[in-house]
Backbone as CSV, one residue per row, in Angstrom:
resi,resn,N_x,N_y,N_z,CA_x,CA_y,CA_z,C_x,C_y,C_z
1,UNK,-137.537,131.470,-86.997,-137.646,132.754,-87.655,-136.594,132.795,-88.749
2,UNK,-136.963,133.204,-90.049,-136.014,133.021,-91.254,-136.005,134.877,-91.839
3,UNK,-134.728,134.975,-92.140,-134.498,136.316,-92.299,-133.543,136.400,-93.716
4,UNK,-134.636,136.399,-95.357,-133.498,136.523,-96.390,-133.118,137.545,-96.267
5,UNK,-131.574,138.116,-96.243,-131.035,139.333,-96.684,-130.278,139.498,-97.836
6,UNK,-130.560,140.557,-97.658,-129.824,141.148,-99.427,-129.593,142.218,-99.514
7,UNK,-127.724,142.323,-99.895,-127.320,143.889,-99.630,-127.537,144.788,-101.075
8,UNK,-128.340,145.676,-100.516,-128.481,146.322,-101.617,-127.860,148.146,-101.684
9,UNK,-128.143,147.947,-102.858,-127.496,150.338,-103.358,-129.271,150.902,-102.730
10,UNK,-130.406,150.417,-102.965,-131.162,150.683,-102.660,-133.108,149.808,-102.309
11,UNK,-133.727,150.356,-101.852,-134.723,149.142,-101.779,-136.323,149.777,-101.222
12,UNK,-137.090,149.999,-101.975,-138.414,150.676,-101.745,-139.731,149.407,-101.666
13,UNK,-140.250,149.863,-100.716,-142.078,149.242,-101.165,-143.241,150.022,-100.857
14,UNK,-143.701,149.312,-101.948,-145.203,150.470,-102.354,-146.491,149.504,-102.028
15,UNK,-147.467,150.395,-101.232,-148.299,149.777,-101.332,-149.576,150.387,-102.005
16,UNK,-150.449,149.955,-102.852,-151.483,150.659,-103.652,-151.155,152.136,-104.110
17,UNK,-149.558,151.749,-104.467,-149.067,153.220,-105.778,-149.206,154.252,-104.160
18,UNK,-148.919,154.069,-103.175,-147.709,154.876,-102.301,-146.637,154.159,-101.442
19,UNK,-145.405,155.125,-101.758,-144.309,154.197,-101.093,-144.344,154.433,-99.598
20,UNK,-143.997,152.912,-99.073,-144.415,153.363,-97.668,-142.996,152.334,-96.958
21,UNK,-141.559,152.488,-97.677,-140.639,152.217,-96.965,-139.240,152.603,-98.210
22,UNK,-138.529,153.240,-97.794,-137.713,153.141,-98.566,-136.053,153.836,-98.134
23,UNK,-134.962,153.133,-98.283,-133.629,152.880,-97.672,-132.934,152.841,-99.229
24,UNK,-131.674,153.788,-98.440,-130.598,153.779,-99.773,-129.784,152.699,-99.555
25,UNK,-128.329,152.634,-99.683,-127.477,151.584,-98.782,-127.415,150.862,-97.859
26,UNK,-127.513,149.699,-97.459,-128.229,148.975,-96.694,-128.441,147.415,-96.641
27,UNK,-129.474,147.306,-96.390,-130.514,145.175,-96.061,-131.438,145.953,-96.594
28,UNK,-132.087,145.042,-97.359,-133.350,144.374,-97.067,-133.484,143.188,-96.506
29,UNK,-134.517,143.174,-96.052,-134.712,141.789,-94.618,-135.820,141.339,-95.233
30,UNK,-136.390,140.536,-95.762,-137.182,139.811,-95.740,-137.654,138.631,-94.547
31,UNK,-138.744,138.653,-94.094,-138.526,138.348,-92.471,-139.825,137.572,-92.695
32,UNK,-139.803,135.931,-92.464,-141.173,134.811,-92.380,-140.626,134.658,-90.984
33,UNK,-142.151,134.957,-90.383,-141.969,134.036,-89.103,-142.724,132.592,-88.690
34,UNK,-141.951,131.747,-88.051,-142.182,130.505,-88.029,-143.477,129.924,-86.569
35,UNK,-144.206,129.102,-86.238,-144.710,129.042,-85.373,-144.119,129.146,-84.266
36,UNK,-142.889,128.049,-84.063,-142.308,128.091,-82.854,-141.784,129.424,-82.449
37,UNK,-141.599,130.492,-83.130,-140.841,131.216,-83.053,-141.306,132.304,-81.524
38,UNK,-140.834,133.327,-81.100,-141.200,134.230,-79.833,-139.902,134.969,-79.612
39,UNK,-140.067,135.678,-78.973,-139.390,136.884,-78.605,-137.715,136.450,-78.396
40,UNK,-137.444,135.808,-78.205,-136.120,135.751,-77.686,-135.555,135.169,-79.293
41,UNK,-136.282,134.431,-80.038,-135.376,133.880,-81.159,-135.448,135.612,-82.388
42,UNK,-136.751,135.752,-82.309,-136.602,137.195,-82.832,-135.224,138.648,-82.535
43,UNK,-135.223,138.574,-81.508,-133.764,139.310,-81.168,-132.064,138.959,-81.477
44,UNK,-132.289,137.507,-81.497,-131.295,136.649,-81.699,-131.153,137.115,-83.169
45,UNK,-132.277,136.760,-83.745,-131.687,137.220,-85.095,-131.326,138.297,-85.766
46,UNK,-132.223,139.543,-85.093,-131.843,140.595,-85.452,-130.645,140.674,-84.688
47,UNK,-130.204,140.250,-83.578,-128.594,140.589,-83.979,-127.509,140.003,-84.545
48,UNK,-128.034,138.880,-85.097,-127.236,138.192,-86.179,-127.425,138.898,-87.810
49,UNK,-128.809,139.397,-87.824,-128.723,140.245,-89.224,-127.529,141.833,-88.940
50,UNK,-127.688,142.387,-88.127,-127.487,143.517,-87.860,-125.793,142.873,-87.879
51,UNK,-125.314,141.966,-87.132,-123.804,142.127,-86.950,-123.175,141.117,-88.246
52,UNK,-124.399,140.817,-89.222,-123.349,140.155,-90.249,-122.770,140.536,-91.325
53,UNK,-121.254,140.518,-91.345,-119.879,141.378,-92.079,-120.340,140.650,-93.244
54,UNK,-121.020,141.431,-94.131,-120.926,141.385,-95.554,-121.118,142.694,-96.544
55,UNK,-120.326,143.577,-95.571,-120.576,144.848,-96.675,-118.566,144.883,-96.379
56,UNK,-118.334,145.572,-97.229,-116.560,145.771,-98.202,-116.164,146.942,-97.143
57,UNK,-115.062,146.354,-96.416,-113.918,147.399,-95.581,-113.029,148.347,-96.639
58,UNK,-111.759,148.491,-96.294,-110.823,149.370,-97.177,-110.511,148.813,-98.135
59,UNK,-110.490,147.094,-97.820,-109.415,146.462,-99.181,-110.533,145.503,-99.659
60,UNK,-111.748,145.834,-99.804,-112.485,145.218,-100.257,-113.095,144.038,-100.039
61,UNK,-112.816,143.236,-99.013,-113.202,142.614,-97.844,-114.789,142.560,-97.474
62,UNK,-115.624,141.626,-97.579,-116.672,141.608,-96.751,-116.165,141.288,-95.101
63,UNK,-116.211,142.134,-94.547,-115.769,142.690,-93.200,-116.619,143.283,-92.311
64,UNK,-117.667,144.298,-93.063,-117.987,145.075,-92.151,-119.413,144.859,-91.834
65,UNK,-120.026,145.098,-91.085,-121.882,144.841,-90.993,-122.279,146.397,-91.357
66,UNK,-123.595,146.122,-91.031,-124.504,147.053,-91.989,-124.330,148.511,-91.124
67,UNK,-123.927,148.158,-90.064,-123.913,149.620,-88.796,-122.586,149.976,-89.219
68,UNK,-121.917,149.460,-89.414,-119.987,149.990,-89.742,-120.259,150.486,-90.618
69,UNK,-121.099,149.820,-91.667,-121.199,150.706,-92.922,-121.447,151.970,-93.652
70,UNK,-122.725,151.920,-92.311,-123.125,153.497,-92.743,-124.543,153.153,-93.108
71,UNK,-124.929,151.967,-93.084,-126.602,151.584,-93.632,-127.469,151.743,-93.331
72,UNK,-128.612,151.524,-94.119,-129.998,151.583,-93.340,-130.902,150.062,-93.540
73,UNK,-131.899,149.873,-93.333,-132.482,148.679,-92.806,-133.882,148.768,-93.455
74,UNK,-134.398,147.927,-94.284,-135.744,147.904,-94.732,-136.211,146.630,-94.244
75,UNK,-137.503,146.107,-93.455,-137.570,145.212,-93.312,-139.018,144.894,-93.533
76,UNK,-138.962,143.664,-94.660,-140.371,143.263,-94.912,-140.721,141.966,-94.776
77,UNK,-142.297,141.942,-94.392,-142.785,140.395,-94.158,-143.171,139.739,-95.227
78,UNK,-142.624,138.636,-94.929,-142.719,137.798,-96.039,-142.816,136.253,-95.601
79,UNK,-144.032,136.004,-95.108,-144.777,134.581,-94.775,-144.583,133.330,-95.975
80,UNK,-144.004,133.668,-97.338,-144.007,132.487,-98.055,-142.220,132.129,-97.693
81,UNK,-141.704,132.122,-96.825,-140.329,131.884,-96.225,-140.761,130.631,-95.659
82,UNK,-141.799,130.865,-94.895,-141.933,129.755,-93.952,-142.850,128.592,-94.931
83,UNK,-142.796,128.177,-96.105,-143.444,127.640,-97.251,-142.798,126.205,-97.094
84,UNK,-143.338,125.060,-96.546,-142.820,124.090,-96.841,-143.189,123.332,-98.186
85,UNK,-141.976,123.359,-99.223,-142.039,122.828,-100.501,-141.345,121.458,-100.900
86,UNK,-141.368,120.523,-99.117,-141.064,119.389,-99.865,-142.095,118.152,-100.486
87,UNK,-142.913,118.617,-101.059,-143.753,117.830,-101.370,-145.017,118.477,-102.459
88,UNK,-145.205,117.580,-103.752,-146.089,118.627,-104.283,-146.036,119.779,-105.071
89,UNK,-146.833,120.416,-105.498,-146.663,121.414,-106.780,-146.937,122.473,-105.960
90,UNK,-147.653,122.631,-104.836,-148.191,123.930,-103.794,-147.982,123.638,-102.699
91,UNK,-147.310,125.233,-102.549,-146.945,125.140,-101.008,-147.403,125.273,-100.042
92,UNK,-146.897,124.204,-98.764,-147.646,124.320,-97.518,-147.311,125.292,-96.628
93,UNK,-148.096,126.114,-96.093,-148.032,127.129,-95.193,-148.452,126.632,-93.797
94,UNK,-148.207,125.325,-93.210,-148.448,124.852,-91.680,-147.290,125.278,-91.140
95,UNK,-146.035,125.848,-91.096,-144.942,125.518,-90.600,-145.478,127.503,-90.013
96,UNK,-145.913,128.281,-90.526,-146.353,130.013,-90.821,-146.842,130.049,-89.431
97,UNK,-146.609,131.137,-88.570,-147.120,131.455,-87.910,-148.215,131.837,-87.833
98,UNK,-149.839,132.327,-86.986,-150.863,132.849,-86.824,-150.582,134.199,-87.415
99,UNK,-151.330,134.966,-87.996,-151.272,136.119,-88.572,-151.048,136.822,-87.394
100,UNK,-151.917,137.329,-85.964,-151.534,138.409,-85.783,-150.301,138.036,-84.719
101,UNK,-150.050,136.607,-84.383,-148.740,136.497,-83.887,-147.497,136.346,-84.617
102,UNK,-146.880,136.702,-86.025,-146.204,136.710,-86.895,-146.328,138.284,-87.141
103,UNK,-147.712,139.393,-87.233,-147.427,140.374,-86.749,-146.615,141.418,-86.078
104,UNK,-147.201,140.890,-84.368,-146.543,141.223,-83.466,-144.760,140.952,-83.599
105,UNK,-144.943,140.030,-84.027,-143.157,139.459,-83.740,-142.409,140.021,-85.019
106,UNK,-142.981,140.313,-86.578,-142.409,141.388,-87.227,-142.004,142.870,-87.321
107,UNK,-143.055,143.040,-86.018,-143.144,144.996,-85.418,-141.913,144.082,-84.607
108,UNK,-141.863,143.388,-83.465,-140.470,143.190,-82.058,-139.942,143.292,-83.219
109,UNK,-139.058,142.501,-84.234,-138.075,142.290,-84.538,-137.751,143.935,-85.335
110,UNK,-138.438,144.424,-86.157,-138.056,145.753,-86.661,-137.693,146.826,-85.305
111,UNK,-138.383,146.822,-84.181,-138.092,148.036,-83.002,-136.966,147.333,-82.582
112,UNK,-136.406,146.199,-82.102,-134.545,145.564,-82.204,-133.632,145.723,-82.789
113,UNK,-134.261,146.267,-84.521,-133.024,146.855,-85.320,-132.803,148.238,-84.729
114,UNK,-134.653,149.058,-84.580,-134.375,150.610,-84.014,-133.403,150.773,-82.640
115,UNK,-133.542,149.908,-82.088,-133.060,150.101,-81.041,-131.051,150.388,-80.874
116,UNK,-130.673,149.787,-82.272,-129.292,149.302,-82.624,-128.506,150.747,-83.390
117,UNK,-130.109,151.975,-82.934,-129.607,152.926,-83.749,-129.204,153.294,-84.960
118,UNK,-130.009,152.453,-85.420,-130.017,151.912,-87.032,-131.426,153.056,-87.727
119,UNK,-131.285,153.148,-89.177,-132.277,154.057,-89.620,-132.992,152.678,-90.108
120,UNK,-134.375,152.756,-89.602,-134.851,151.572,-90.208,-136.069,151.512,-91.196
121,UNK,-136.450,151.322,-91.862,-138.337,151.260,-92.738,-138.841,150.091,-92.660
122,UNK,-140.203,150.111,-92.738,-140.975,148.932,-93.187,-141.933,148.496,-94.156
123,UNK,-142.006,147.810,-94.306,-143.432,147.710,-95.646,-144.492,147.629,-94.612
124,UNK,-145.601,147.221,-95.119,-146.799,147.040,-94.288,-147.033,145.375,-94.376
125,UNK,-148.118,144.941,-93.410,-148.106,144.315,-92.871,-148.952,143.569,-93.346
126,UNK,-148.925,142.139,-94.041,-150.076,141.481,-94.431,-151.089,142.262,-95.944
127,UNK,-149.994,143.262,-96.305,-150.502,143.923,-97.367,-149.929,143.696,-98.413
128,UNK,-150.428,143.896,-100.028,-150.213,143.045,-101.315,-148.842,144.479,-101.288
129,UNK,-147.770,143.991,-101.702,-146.349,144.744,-101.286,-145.810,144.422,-102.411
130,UNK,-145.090,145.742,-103.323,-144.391,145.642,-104.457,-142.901,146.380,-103.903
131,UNK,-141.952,145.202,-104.019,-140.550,145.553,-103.331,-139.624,145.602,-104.600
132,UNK,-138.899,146.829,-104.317,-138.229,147.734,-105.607,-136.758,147.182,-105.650
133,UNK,-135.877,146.905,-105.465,-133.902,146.616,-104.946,-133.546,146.477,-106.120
134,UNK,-132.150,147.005,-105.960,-131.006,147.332,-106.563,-129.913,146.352,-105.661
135,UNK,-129.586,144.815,-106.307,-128.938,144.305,-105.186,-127.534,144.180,-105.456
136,UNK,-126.745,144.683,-104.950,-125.581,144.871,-104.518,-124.392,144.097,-104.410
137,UNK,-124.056,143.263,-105.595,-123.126,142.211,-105.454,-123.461,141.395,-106.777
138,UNK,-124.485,140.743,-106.495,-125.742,140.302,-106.002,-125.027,139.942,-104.632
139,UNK,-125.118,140.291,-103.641,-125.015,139.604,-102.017,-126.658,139.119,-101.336
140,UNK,-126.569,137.790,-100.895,-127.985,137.317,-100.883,-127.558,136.023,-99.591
141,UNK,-128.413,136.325,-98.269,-128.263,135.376,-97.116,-129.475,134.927,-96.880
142,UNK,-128.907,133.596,-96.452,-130.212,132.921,-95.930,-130.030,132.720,-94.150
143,UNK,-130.368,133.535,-93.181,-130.412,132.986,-91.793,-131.709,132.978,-90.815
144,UNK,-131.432,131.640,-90.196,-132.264,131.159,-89.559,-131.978,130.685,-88.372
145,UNK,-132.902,131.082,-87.263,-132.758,130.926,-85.560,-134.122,129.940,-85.015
C-alpha cells in the first residue's frame, strides 16, 4: 500500500463540477493500493501517515504530525501509484489491486484516520477526480508498507 503525502494550506476535489471533499490545513493522501496489500498493512500505514512529524513546532521544526497540528485529512485514490514504469513508454498496472478490493481497503484505510479523531474527506471512488492543493513547503512523502 503506497500513500503520497503532501502538506498542504489547503486541498479540494471535484467531481463533474461538484466538490465532494475538501480540507484546509492538513494531508492530502493520495492512496494506490497494491495487490498484496489487506487490512493490517492498511492500518499500519495510516498510522504511519497520521504520526508523521512534518508539520513546524514553535521553532520551526518539522516536529509535529498532522493531529498536533490542528489538521485535517483528505484522502484520495489514486491506482496509477501502483504503476510499474520500469519498462517501456506505458505503464503497467499488474502490480494494482482488483477494483472493488482496492475499494474496500481505500474506505478501511480512510475510517482508521476517522477513528484517530481526525476531521477527514474523500474524493470518490474510481471516479474521473480533479484535485485542487495549495502545497505547503512544497512538503511531499513517499510511504510505503
Amino acid at each position: 500500500m503506497i500513500a503520497l503525502i503532501q502538506r498542504v494550506l489547503s486541498a479540494s476535489v471535484t467531481v463533474a463540477d461538484e466538490t465532494v471533499g475538501k480540507i484546509g490545513p492538513g494531508l492530502l493522501i493520495l492512496l494506490g493500493v497494491e495487490k498484496e496489500d489487506d487490512e493490517q498493512k492498511a492500518q499500519r500505514l495510516c498510522e504511519r501517515v497520521l504520526g508523521y512529524r512534518i508539520f513546524s513546532d514553535e521553532n520551526g521544526k518539522m516536529n509535529l504530525n498532522v493531529q498536533q497540528a490542528g489538521g485535517s485529512v483528505l484522502v484520495v485514490s489514486q491506482f496509477t501509484l501502483a504503476a510499474d514504469t520500469q519498462k517501456g513508454m506505458r505503464p503497467s498496472f499488474s502490480r494494482g489491486a482488483e477494483p472493488q478490493e482496492a475499494e474496500r481497503l481505500y474506505h478501511y484505510f480512510s475510517d482508521c484516520c476517522r477513528q484517530k479523531n481526525l476531521p477527514v474527506e474523500n474524493g470518490r471512488f474510481a471516479a474521473d477526480m480533479q484535485v485542487a492543493l495549495v502545497n505547503d513547503g512544497p512538503v511531499t512523502f513517499w510511504l510505503q508498507v
